[in-house]
N, C-alpha and C positions, 0 to 999 in steps of 0.2 A: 413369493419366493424370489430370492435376488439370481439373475441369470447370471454363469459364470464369467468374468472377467478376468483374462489372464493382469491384465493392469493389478486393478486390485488387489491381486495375490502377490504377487510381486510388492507390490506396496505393503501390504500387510507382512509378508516376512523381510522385508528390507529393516535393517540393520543398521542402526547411526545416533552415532555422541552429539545431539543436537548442542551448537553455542548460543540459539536467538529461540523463543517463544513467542506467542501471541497471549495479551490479556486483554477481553474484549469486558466493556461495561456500556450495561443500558443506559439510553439516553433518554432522559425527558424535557420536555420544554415545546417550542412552536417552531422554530424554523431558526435556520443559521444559511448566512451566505451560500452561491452555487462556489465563486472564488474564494475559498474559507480558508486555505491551504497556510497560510503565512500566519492568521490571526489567528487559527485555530492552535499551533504550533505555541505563538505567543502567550495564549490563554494556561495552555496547559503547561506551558515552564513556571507560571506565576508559583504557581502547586507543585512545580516538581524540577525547578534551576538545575538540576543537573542532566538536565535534557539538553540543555544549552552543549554541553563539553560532551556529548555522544554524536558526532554525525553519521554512525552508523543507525542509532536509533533511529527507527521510522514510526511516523502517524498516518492511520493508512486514512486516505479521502472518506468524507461521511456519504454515504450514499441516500437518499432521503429523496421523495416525490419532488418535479418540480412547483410552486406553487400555485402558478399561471396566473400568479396575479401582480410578480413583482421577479427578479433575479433572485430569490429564494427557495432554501431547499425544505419541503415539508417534515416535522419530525414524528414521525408517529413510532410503535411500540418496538417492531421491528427493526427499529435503525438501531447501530451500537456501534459504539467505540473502540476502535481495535488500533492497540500499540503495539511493532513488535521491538522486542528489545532482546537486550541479552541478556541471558540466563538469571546473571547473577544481581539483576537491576529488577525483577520479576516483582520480587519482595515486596522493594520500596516503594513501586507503583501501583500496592495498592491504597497509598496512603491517598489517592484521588477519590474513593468510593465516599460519597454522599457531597463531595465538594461543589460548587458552581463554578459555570464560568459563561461566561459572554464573549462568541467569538465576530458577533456583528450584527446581528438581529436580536436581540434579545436574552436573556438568562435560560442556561442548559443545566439541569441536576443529572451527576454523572452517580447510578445507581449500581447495582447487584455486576459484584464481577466474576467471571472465570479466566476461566486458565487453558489456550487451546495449543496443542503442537502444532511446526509446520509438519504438513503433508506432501511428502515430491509425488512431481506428478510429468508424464512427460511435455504436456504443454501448461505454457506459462503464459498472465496476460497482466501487462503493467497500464494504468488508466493515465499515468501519467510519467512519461522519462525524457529527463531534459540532460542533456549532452552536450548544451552549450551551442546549438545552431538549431535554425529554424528550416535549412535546405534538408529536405526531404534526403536527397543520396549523400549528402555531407552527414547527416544525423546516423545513416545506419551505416554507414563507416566508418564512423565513432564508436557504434554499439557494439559492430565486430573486432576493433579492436580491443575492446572492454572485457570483451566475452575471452577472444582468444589469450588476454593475459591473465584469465581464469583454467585453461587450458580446456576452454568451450568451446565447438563447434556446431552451432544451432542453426537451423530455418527461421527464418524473420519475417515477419507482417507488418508494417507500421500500421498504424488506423488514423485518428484525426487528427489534427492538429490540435494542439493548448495550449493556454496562456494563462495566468497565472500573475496577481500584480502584488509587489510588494511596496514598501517602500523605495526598496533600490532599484524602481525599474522593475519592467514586464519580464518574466521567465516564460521561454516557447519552450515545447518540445511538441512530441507525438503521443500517441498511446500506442503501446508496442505488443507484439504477442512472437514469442519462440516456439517452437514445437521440435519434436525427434531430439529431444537429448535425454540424458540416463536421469535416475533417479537421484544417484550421487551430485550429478551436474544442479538435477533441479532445486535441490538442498543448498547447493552454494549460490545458488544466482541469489534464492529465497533471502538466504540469510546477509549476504554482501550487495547486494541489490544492483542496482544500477544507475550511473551520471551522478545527477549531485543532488542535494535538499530532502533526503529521506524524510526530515521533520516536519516539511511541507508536503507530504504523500508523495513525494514526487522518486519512481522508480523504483518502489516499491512490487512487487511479482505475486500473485495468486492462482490456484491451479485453476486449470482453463477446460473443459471438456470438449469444444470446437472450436477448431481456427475459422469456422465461416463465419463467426459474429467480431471480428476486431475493426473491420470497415465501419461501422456505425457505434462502436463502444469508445 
């Protein structure tokens, strides 16, 4: 029996015209880069060029074992693909299901997809936000002013440091975690994200259940 959670209630009767969704699809194959972010992005516009003219769409980071035997990430059954886009682009993506791709190690069959809402939640935690600086107080004086021209007023965490290489050069940022803002708030961060590269996971937001794990996440 689930113990009562004033959160959850709240959450479940909360109220809102979502504009962005999640469509997550199984992944199969062996392993793809730990730094995937740029070629993964790459991969999947092959299949779907209108990803390219969306930088609010985001590719969220594949999460997948390390492999311990090389800068690769394990793929086993549990790993999955998660785009979130807007509403009305939901459709077209799922023209990815059965497609391949290779984002650096090998060939990925992108399989079985659904369809998730966002969820607000009061704490947020992003694996990767880049704001265009690598100084730690120059970065969350960035984020607050980001926030506040959302008319957000949030607690901040940073956590580690990232890097991220593209062709044009290395993208730093932090991994970031908010906490104490409303439901509504956590809905917009969700859906407008934060800094720049959503196509490359980067500032992308997931609901968080403690702020004690963002030092090491």
């Amino acid at each position: 029996m689930r113990m009562y959670s004033p959160e959850w209630e709240a959450i479940k009767d909360f109220e809102h015209i979502a504009k962005f969704r999640e469509i997550q699809f199984d992944l199969s194959g062996f392993e793809l880069p730990q730094d995937h972010g740029y070629a993964l992005f790459e991969a999947l516009a092959r299949h779907l060029p209108w990803l390219r003219e969306l930088p609010e769409a985001g590719v969220h980071p594949v999460h997948g074992a390390p492999s311990g035997r090389n800068a690769n990430l394990v793929i086993n059954r549990r790993v999955k693909l998660v785009l979130r886009l807007p509403i009305e682009r939901i459709a077209e993506a799922h023209a990815l299901q059965g497609r391949s791709i290779d984002p650096g190690a090998g060939e990925l069959l992108i399989g079985a997809v659904k369809e998730k809402p966002l969820t607000p939640f009061a704490t947020l935690y992003a694996h990767f936000v880049d704001l265009g600086s690598i100084d730690e107080a120059a970065f969350i004086e960035a984020a607050r002013r980001e926030l506040e021209a959302m008319d957000i007023r949030a607690g901040l965490i940073p956590g580690k440091r990232r890097d991220m290489h593209t062709p044009n050069g290395v993208i730093g940022g932090f991994s970031l975690m908010l906490h104490d803002i409303s439901l509504l708030q956590s809905l917009t961060v969700q859906e407008r994200g934060l800094g720049l590269h959503r196509g490359y996971g980067c500032g992308i937001f997931v609901p968080h259940k403690s702020i004690k794990e963002v030092g090491g996440g």
